[in-house]
N, C-alpha and C positions, 0 to 999 in steps of 0.2 A: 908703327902706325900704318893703317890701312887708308887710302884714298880708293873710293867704289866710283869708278868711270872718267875717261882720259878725252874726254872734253876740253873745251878752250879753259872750262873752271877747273875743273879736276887737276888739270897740268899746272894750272897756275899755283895749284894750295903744292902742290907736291914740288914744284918749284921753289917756292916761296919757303917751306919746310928745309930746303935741302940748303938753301942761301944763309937759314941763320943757323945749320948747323945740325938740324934733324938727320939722325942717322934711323937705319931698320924700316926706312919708307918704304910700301909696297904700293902700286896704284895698280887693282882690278879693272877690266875691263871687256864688255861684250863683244865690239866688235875687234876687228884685227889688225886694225892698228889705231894708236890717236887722232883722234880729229874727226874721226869718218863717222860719225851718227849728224847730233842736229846739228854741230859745230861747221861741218862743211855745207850745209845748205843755209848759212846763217847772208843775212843782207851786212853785217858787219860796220852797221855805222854808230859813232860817238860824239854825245852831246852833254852840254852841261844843261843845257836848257831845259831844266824843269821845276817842278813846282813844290817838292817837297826837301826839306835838309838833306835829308840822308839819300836820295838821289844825286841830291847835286853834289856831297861828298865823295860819294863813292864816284862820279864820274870825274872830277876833280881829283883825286887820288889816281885814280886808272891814265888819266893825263900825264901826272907827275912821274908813275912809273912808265910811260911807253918814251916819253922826253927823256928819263936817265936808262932807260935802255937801247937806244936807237942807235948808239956806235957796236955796242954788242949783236946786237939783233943786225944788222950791214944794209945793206942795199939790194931789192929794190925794199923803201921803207914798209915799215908794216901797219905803221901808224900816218894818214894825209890831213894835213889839216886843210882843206879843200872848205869848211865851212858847215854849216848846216842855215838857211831858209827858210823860216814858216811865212806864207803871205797868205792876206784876206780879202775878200772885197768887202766885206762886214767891219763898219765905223764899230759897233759893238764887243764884237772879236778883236778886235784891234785893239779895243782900252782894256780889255783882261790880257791881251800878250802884255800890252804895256805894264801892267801892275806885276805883274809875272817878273818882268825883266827889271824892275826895280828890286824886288825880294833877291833874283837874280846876282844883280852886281853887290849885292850889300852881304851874298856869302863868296865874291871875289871873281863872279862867273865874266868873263868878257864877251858882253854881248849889245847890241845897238838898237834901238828902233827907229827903222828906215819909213821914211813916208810913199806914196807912190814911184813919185819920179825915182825913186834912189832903187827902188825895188826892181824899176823897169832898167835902170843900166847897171844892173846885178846879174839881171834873168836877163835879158832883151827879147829872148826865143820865149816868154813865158806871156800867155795874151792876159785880158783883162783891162775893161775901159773903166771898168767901175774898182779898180782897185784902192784899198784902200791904206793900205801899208804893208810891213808885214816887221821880222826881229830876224837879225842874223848873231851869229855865235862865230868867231875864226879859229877859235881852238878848238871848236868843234869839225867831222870829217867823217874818214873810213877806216877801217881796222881789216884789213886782210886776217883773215880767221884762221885760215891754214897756217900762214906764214907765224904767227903767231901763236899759234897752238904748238905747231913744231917746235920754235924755239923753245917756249917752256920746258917741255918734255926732253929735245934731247939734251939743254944744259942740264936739268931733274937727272937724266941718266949717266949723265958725264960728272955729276957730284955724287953717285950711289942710290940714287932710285932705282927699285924695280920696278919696271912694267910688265905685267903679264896680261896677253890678249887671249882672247877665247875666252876668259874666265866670267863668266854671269854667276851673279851671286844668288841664289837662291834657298838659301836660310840663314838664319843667326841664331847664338844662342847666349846668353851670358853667363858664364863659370868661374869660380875664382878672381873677379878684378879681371877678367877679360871676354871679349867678344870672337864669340869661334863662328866667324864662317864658314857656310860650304858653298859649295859652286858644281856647274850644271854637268862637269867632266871630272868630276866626284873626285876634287881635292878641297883639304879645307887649311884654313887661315886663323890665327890667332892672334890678338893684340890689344892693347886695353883702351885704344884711341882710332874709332875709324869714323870718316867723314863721309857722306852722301852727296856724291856729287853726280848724281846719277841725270841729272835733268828732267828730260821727260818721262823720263820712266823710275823717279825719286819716291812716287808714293806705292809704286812695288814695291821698292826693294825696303821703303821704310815698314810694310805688312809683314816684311819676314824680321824685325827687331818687334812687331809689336806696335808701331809707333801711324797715328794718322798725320799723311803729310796732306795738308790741300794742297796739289799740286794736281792738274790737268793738262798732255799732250792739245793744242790744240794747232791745226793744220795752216800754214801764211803761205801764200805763193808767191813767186817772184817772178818777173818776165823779162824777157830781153828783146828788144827793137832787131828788126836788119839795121846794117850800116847805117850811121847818122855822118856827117861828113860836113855840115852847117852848121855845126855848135862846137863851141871852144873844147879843147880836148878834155878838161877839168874843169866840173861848176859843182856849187853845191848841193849837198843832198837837200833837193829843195820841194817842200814839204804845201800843197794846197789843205790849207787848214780849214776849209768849206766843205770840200769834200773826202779828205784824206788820203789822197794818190798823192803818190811819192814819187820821184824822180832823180835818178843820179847815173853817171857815166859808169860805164864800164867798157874799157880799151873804149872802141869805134865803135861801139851801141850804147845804148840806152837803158838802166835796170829800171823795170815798174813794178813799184806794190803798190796794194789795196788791201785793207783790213777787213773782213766779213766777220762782222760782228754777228751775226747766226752759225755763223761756222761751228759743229757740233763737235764733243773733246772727243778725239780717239785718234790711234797712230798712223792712220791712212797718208802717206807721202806722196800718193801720184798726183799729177798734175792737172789738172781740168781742163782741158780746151779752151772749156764754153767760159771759164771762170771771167776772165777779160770783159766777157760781153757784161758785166754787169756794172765795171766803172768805165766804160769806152766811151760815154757822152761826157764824164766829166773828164778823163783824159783829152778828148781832142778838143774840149773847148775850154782848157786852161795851157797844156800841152801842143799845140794843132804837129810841130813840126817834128814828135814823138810820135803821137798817133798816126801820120803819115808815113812813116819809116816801117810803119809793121810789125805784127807779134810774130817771132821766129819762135814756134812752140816745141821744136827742137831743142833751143836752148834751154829753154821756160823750166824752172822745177818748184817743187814747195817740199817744205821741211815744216818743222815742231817749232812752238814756242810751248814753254814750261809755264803754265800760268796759275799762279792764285790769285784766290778771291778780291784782294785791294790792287793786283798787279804791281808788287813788291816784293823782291825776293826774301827767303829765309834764311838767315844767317846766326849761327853759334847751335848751344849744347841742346838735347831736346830734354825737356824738362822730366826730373824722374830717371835718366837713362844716363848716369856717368860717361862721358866720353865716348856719346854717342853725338857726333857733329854735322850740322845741316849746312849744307851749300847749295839750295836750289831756287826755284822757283821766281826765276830773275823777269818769264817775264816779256823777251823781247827784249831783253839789254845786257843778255847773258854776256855776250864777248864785248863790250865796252863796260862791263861792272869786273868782270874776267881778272884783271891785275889788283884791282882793287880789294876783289873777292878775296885772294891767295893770299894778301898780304892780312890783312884782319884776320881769315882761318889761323894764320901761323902764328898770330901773334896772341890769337885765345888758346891754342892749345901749348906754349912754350913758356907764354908770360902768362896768363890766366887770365887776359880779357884782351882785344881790341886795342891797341894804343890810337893807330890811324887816324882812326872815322870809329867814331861811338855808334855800334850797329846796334843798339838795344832796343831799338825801335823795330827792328827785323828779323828777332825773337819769334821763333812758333806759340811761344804763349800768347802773342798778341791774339789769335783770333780765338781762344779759350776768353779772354778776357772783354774781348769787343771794341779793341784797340786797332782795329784798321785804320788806314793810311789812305788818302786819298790824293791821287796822283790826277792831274789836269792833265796832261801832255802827254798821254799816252799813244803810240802809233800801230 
C-alpha cells in the first residue's frame, strides 16, 4: 500500500494501517520531512459544532481517538479542550446557532447556549453591549498539528511504515492489478492500493491517475498579537460569528484569523502585511484588548486550506479506479477530521467499507451526481 503525502492525514491513514496490522506500507512524500507543508501552518482547532452528520461524526470520532491516545501521545497534550465560542449580537443568528445545537446534542455533541450575561463571564475581555448570546462546545479546543503529526508518523515507523521524503509523485500508471508510480528523482513504486492524501496539491497528483479531484489550494492567514498579559493564559477559540474574526491564545499572544472569501485558489503562502487591515474594525471592536496588543507580522504566516466545492472532505475509492483511495479535500478541518480520516481509510481498505462513521456521503461521486452537502458553520 502506497500513502501519497505525510500530512497530519497522510500519517494518520498510515498509522491507523499499521495499528490493525497493514504491513508493506509505503508513505510518499514531497517535502523532507512529515508535517512540513500545510500541516505546519494549520490554526489547529477542533469542534463538534457543526451542522451536518458526517461533520459531526468525524469530529466526534477524531475526539474519541485523541481521548484513547493521550497517555501514549505524553505531555505537553496534543489535544486541549480549552473550548470553542461562537457569540452574536444578532437575536436572528442566535435562534439558527440555537437550532443548530439542538440537532447538535441529539448526535451526542456537548454543547450549550449561553445567553448574554453567561457569554460575558466566559469572554469578559470580549465587548459587545448589544450582545445577544452565543453556543460553547467543551470538548471542543486545539490540536497542536505538529505534535500530532509526529506521533502518528513515528509510532507508523516504529510498526514498519516506510517514509520516503523527497519523493513527489508525478505519474501513474495501472498494470496488472497495480498502480505503478513514478516520482520526480526517477524512482518508481508499485502497489495495488494507494491513497491521496496529498491535500492541497490532491488534484495534481489526482491528473497523473486520470482522475478530476475538486479540490482547490486556497491561501488563510493567521496572525499573532505582541504580548497580551490581561487575559487568562487559556480561553476559548472564540469565534465572532457577525463578522468572522477568530481569536484564541497562543503561549503569551494572541492567534487572529480572518477568512477572505475572495481570496483567489493558488499556492501563494506568503503573508500580507496589509492583509489585517481588512478586518481591523471588526477586530478591535469586538476584540479592543487584542487589537491593542498589535500585529507582530514577524510572527504572522498563512498556509493552504484544501477546499471543495460544498467544503467537505473526500473520502474512500474513486469511482471506476480499483484501489485508488481519496483522502482530501477536508477544507479547513484537515487536522481535527486527521484521526478520524486514518481510521475510516483503514478500515475501507482492510474491511471493505468504513465501520466508524458511514462516510458515504463524502464520496467523489457525490458531485457527479449533485449530492452536495451543505455545511452552515463553516470558518
Amino acid at each position: 500500500m502506497i500513502v501519497v503525502g505525510a500530512g497530519v492525514v497522510g500519517c494518520s491513514v498510515a498509522f491507523q494501517l499499521a495499528r490493525m496490522g497493514a504491513r508493506n506500507v509505503v508513505v510518499l512524500e514531497r517535502e523532507t520531512l512529515p508535517g512540513t507543508g500545510s500541516t505546519s501552518r494549520a490554526n489547529g482547532g477542533i469542534r463538534a459544532q457543526f451542522t451536518t452528520e458526517v461533520n459531526v461524526r468525524m469530529s466526534l470520532l477524531s475526539m474519541e481517538i485523541l481521548d484513547a491516545l493521550e497517555e501514549e501521545i505524553g505531555q505537553p497534550s496534543a489535544y486541549r479542550k480549552a473550548g470553542y465560542l461562537f457569540l452574536t449580537d444578532s437575536p436572528e443568528k442566535l435562534a439558527a446557532m440555537e437550532r443548530a445545537v439542538e440537532f447538535q446534542r441529539s448526535s451526542g455533541v456537548d454543547v450549550e447556549v449561553l445567553d448574554a450575561a453567561q457569554v460575558r463571564r466566559r469572554v469578559p475581555w470580549a465587548a459587545g453591549e448589544s450582545l445577544a448570546g452565543g453556543t460553547f462546545g467543551a470538548r471542543d479546543g486545539f490540536i497542536d498539528p505538529g505534535r500530532l503529526c509526529g506521533f502518528f508518523a513515528s509510532e507508523a515507523a516504529h510498526l514498519g511504515v516506510s517514509f520516503l521524503h523527497g519523493h513527489e509523485v508525478t505519474g501513474a500508471a495501472e498494470k496488472a492489478g497495480e498502480w505503478i508510480l513514478s516520482t520526480a528523482n526517477g524512482r518508481s513504486f508499485a502497489a495495488p492500493v494507494v491513497v491521496n492524501a496529498a491535500g492541497a496539491w490532491s488534484a495534481r497528483l489526482g491528473r497523473a491517475f486520470g482522475v478530476d479531484v475538486p479540490v482547490e489550494p486556497v491561501r488563510r492567514h493567521l496572525f499573532l498579537t505582541g504580548p497580551i498579559h490581561d487575559m487568562p493564559p487559556v480561553i476559548p477559540m472564540t469565534i465572532d460569528a457577525d463578522t468572522g474574526v477568530l481569536v484564541r491564545r497562543e503561549g503569551e499572544r494572541v492567534l487572529v484569523a480572518w477568512s477572505n472569501a475572495d481570496e483567489r485558489p493558488g499556492f501563494d503562502t506568503s503573508c500580507d502585511p496589509e492583509f489585517v487591515l481588512r478586518f481591523a474594525d471588526a477586530l478591535e471592536a469586538r476584540f479592543p484588548a487584542v487589537a491593542a496588543a498589535g500585529i507582530d507580522q514577524r510572527r504572522s504566516w498563512a498556509g493552504l486550506y484544501e477546499v471543495t466545492p460544498d467544503h467537505h472532505a473526500i473520502l474512500g475509492e474513486v469511482p471506476g479506479r480499483s484501489g485508488l483511495i481519496l483522502a482530501t479535500g477536508f477544507s479547513g478541518h484537515g487536522v481535527m477530521h486527521a484521526p478520524a480520516a486514518g481510521r475510516c481509510v483503514a478500515e475501507l481498505i482492510l474491511r471493505g467499507r468504513s465501520e466508524s462513521v458511514d462516510v458515504a456521503a463524502l464520496s467523489l461521486g457525490r458531485f457527479a451526481r449533485g449530492a452536495l452537502i451543505h455545511e452552515a458553520m463553516v470558518l
